[in-house]
N, C-alpha and C positions, 0 to 999 in steps of 0.2 A: 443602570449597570448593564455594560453589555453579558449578554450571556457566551458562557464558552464555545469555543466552535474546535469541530475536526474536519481538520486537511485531507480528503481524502484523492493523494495526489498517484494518478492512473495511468497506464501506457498498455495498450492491447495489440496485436498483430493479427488473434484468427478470432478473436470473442471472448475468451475464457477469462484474461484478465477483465475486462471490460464489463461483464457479467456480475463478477467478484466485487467488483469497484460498486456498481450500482445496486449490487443486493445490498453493501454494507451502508451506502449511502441511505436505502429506505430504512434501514434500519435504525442509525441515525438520527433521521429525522430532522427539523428543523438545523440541531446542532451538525447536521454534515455540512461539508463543502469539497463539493466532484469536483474535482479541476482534471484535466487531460496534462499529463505531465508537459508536454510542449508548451502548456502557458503557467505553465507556475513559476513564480518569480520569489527572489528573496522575501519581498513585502508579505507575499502568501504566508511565508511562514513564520513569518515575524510574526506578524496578528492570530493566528491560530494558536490555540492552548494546546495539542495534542496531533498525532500524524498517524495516517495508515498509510504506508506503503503498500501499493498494489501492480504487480509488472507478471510480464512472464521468464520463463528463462530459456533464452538463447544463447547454443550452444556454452552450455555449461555456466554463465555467464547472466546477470540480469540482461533487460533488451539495451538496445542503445542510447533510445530518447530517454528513458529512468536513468543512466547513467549520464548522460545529457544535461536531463537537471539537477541531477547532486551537482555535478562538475559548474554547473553556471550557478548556484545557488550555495556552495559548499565555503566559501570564504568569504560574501557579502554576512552570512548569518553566523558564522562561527565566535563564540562568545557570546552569543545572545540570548542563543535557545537551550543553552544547560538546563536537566534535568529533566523534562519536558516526557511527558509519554508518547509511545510510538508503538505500533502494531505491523504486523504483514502478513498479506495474501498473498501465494506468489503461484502460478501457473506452470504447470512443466509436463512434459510427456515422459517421463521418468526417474526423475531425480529432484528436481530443486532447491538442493542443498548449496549449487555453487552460487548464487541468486541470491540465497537467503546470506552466505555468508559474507558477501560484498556488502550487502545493506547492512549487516549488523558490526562489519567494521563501520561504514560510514557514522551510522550513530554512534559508535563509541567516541569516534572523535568529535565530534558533535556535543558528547555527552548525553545523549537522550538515553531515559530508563525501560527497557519494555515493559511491555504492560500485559501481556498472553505470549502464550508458549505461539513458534513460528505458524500460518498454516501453509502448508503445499499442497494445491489439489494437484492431481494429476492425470491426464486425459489415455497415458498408456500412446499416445502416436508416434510409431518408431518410423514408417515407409515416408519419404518423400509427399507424397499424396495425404496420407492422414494430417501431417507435420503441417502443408499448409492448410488444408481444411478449416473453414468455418467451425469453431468448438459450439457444441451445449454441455451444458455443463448439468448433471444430475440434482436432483431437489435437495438432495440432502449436502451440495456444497455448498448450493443457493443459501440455504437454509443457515449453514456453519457461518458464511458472510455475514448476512443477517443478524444474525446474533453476536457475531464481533463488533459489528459497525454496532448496537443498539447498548452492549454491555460499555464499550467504549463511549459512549457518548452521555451515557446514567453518569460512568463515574466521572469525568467533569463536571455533569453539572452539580454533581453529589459533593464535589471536588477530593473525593479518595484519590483520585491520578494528583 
């Protein structure tokens, strides 16, 4: 039997997502699967038991390759993946509320169930200059990934999701 896997499908611009994506991935563990949103494909998520969405949020909005692949992925899978758990990390310099709400319509239509309350880290970059900057992200968000990607990936195999 194969064992459960999570999707953990990623799109970064300064590091912050990207960071996010691979803490939860070590966390994880064997049962993760980093994909870089530019290559995930319906197949990705057809075969995966469970999804972290991980993007940042530009201008108010997820980025554009995360909405990219819902848009290319979004009617090949619909009907298939009902019920399914789903998580999210989402990056933002002050908000990430409009980011979170686009993905959580998406999976409604979808029908995927969450599985943890949203998380938003946020870097606080308002100037031009910070905005594009290179992010590090503090230990203690490292750390909150981590433990989403690891609690995510116990409960498939536990199969509570």
């Amino acid at each position: 039997m194969t064992p459960p896997s999570l999707l953990i499908a990623w799109h970064s611009r300064t590091g912050a997502s990207e960071a996010l994506a691979r803490a939860a991935k070590d966390g994880a563990g064997e049962a993760g699967n980093l994909l870089w949103a530019g290559d995930v494909e319906p197949e990705h998520l057809l075969e995966a038991q469970g999804y972290l969405f991980v993007c940042p949020e530009n201008l108010a909005t997820m980025s554009g390759l995360m909405k990219e692949m819902f848009d290319r992925c979004y009617y090949p899978v619909l009907g298939r993946i009902e019920g399914r758990p789903f998580a999210t990390l989402i990056a933002a310099g002050s908000d990430g509320e409009g980011a979170q709400r686009q993905i959580d319509r998406i999976a409604k239509g979808w029908r995927l169930k969450r599985i943890a309350e949203p998380v938003i880290v946020k870097t606080y970059a308002q100037t031009p200059e910070e905005i594009m900057a290179h992010k590090s992200l503090g230990k203690a968000d490292i750390e909150q990934a981590f433990q989403l990607g690891q609690g995510f990936a116990e409960g498939l195999t536990e199969g509570i999701f």
